[in-house]
VOKOLTI-572096 format. One record per residue (C-alpha): residue in one letter; x negated, z negated, y. Coordinates in steps of 0.1 Angstrom, whole numbers, plus 5000, padded with zeros to 4 digits. Layout:
<rs>
AXZY ...
</rs>
This chain:
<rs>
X549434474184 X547534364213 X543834444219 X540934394245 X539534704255 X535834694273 X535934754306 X533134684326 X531934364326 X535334234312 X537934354292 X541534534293 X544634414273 X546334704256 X549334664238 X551234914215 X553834804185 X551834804152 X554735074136 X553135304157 X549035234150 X548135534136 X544635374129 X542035144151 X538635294147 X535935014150 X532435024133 X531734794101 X529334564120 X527634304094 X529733944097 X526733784102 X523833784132 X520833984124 X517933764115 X516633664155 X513033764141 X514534114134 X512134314158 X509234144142 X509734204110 X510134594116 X507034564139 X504734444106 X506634654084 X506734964097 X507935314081 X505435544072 X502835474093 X500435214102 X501334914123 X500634904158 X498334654165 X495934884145 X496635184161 X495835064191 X492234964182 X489635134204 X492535284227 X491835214266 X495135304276 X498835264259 X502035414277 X505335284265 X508235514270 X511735284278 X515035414279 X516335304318 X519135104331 X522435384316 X521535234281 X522334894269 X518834844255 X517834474253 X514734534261 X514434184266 X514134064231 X511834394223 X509534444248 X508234074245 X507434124203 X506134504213 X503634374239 X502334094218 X502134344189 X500234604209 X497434314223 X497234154187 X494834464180 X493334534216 X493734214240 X491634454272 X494134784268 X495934904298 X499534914291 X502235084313 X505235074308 X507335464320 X511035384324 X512235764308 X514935834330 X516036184324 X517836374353 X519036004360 X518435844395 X515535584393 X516635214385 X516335004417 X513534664415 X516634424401 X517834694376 X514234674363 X514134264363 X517534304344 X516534504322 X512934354311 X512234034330 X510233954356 X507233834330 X507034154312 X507434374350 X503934124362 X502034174327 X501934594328 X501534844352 X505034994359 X506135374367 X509535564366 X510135934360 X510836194386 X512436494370 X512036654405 X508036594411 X506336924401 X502636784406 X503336474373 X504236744349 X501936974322 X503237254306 X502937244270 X504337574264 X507637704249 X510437534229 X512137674196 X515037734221 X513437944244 X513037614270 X510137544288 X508737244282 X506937044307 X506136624303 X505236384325 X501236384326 X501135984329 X502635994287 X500336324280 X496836124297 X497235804272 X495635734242 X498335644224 X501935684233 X504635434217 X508335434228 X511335184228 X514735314220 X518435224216 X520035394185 X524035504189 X525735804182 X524936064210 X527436354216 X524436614220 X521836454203 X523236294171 X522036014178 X519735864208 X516835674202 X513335794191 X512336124206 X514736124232 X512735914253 X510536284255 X513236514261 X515036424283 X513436164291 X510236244308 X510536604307 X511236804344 X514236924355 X513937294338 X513337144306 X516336934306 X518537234318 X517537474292 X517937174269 X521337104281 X521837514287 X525837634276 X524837794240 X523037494229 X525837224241 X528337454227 X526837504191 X528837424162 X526437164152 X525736964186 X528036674178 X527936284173 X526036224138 X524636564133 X521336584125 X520436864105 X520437204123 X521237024156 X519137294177 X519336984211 X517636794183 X515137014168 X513737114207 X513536674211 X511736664180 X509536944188 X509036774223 X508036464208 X505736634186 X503936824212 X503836474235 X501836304207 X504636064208 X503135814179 X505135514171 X508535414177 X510335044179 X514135144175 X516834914175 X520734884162 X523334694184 X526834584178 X529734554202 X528634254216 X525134394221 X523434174193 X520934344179 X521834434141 X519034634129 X515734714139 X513234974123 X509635074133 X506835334128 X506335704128 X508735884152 X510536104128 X511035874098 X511635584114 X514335724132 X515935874107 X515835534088 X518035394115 X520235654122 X520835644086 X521635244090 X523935314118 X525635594101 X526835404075 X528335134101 X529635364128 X531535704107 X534835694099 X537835944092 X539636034117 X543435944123 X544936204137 X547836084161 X549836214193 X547835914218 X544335794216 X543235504240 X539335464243 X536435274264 X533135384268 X532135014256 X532134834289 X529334824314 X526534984313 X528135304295 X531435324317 X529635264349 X530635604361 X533035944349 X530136084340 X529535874312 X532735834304 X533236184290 X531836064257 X534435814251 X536436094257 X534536344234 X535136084206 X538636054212 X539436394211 X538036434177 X540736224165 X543936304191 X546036634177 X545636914198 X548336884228 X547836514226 X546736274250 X543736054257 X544135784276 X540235644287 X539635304302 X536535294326 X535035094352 X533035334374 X531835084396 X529535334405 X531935614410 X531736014395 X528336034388 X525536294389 X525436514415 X527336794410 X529436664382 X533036674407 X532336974422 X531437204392 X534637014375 X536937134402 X535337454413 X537937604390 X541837584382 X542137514351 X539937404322 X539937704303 X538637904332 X535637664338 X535037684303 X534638064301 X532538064335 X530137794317 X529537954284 X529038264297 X526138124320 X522738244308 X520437934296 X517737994326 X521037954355 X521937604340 X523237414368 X523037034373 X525536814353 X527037194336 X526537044303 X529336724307 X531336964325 X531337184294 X531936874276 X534836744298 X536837094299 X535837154262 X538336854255 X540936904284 X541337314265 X542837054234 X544236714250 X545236594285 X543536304295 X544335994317 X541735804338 X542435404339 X539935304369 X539935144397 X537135324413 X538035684408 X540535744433 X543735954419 X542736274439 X539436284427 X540436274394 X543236554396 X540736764413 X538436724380 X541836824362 X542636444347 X545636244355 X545335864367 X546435514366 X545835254382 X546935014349 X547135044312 X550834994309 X551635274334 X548935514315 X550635444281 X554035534297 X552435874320 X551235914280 X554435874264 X556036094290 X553336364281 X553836354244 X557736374245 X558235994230 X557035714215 X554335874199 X551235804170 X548835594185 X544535584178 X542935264195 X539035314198 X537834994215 X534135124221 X534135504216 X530235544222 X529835344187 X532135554167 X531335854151 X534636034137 X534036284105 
</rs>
């Protein structure tokens, strides 16, 4: 069997006899394109709540949140519809447009044209997140968690506040999309942290798909809440980033009406086998290790325990976040880190803990090999991962590992999958 596996902005060929497939775990995208008047159609049928363009009657000022440039949000076939929506019902409102970038660093000027296009950048005012700027927050009191919560004062200060958002399956959150654009999105740093703390990322029920009694997702939702976050346009994409599905409306419902969508697309059984190989989708998702882990995250859920994972990413832009390699190599092994993290109180959360916690949480069941050519091999034994420069010579380092010619799970795009 012989398949291309997303890597970057092109693609790796991985070959592996079909007698020993265990399974190949790809969504059930529909055969055919979504109707190109998708986002449209969701915008004038919205869920449980009225449509925009009358919402926005009598509002002087309209902030939309945006996901930034780490999501593959084609913002350029929504933001168009959304603006034209939003100006149906008030042509004189003052839109800006907040790029929700988390913890993230901010997206340079081209990232920006990328993303929206140079039309939509001239036609609203434009501002970015700072996690780190004290002065742009409010405190809106306590979370169910325990976390502060403190927004950006630029989304609190609007009349009405809307958001754009990219719907996949999220290892912490569930899924992303809808109130995520809140927290973490526009929230400050100790928000994110306690958010991202050790009890809540380790919790039974913080996992790709979960939903109910996610307690990442009930402290987003309550964020959202307290933000006056009003409408929502989410969208569905497939592996080649068409847009499949789009739904519209009030935050809550209309997010769970696409998660739902995308549930029944993206979940699968897992088939358990001695070798996994996974992507993180290409570019933008495997544009650093940090990203990366969740490919590996979804991998492990279907590699047996003392199996290997064998994950194919880019990283043009090398480990990412700031103290991701040095909390992953402060220790000797992965089961020590792992006890030092989840014995950290939720108030010492320490940048980037919370993919650490993921990363070593998988290394305690399966090894893992890094295919990229912009990790060197150093760096990645120092973060406890083995390395290859090509897919051949990580399926033999894998065979090695696993004492033969073992079982083998392909997961072409393991940011899309959610394994049950």
């Amino acid at each position: 069997m012989r398949v291309a596996m997303p890597y970057g902005s092109t693609h790796l060929i991985l070959e592996v006899p079909d007698d020993r497939v265990a399974g190949i775990l790809v969504p059930a995208y529909p055969r055919d394109p979504a109707d190109p008047q998708a986002v449209e159609a969701a915008l004038e049928n919205p869920v449980a709540s009225p449509r925009l363009k009358d919402l926005v009657k009598g509002k002087r000022s309209v902030v939309v949140l945006s996901p930034d440039h780490t999501r593959a949000m084609p913002s350029r076939l929504t933001m168009p519809p959304l603006l034209r929506e939003i100006h149906r019902g008030n042509p004189q409102v003052e839109v800006t447009l907040l790029v929700a970038t988390g913890l993230h660093r901010a997206p340079t000027r081209q990232e920006l044209e990328d993303r929206y296009g140079a039309d939509v950048l001239d036609s609203v005012n434009v501002a970015v997140h700072d996690p780190d700027d004290q002065a742009s927050h409010t405190d809106l009191g306590t979370l169910p968690s325990g976390a502060p919560l403190r927004i950006d004062h630029r989304a609190l200060e609007a009349n009405l506040l809307i958001s754009e958002g990219l719907v996949e399956p999220h290892f912490y959150a569930g899924y992303s999309g809808g109130r995520k654009n809140v927290l973490p999105g526009i929230a400050d740093r100790s928000t994110v942290y306690y958010n991202h703390s050790a009890g809540l990322i380790g919790h039974h029920l913080t996992a790709a798909g979960s939903l109910d009694g996610n307690l990442l997702t009930r402290d987003m939702d309550e964020a959202a809440e307290r933000a006056r976050l009003a409408f929502i346009l989410n969208v569905c994409t497939d592996n080649a980033k068409n847009v499949i599905g789009a739904v519209a409306g009030n935050p809550f419902q209309a997010h769970r009406a696409a998660c739902e969508f995308l549930g029944r697309i993206c979940t699968m059984k897992a088939t358990l086998s001695d070798i996994t190989v996974v992507t993180n989708g290409g570019y933008p998702l495997d544009q650093n290790l940090y990203q990366a882990v969740k490919g590996m995250y979804t991998a492990s859920r279907t590699t047996r325990e003392g199996g290997v994972i064998v994950c194919l990413a880019e990283c043009r832009d090398g480990v990412g976040g700031e103290n991701f390699l040095d909390l992953a190599a402060s220790a000797s092994s992965p089961k020590e880190l792992l006890d030092r993290i989840t014995r950290t109180p939720a108030e010492e959360t320490a940048m980037d803990q919370w993919e650490v916690h993921s990363l070593v949480q998988v290394l305690c069941r399966q090894q893992v090999i890094l295919v990229s050519e912009n990790i060197p091999p150093d760096v990645a034994r120092a973060m406890h991962l083995h390395h290859a420069s090509t897919v051949d010579e990580a399926m033999k380092k894998a065979e090695d590992l696993v004492g033969g010619d073992g079982s083998v799970t392909i997961i072409p795009d393991g940011v899309q999958v959610v394994v049950s």
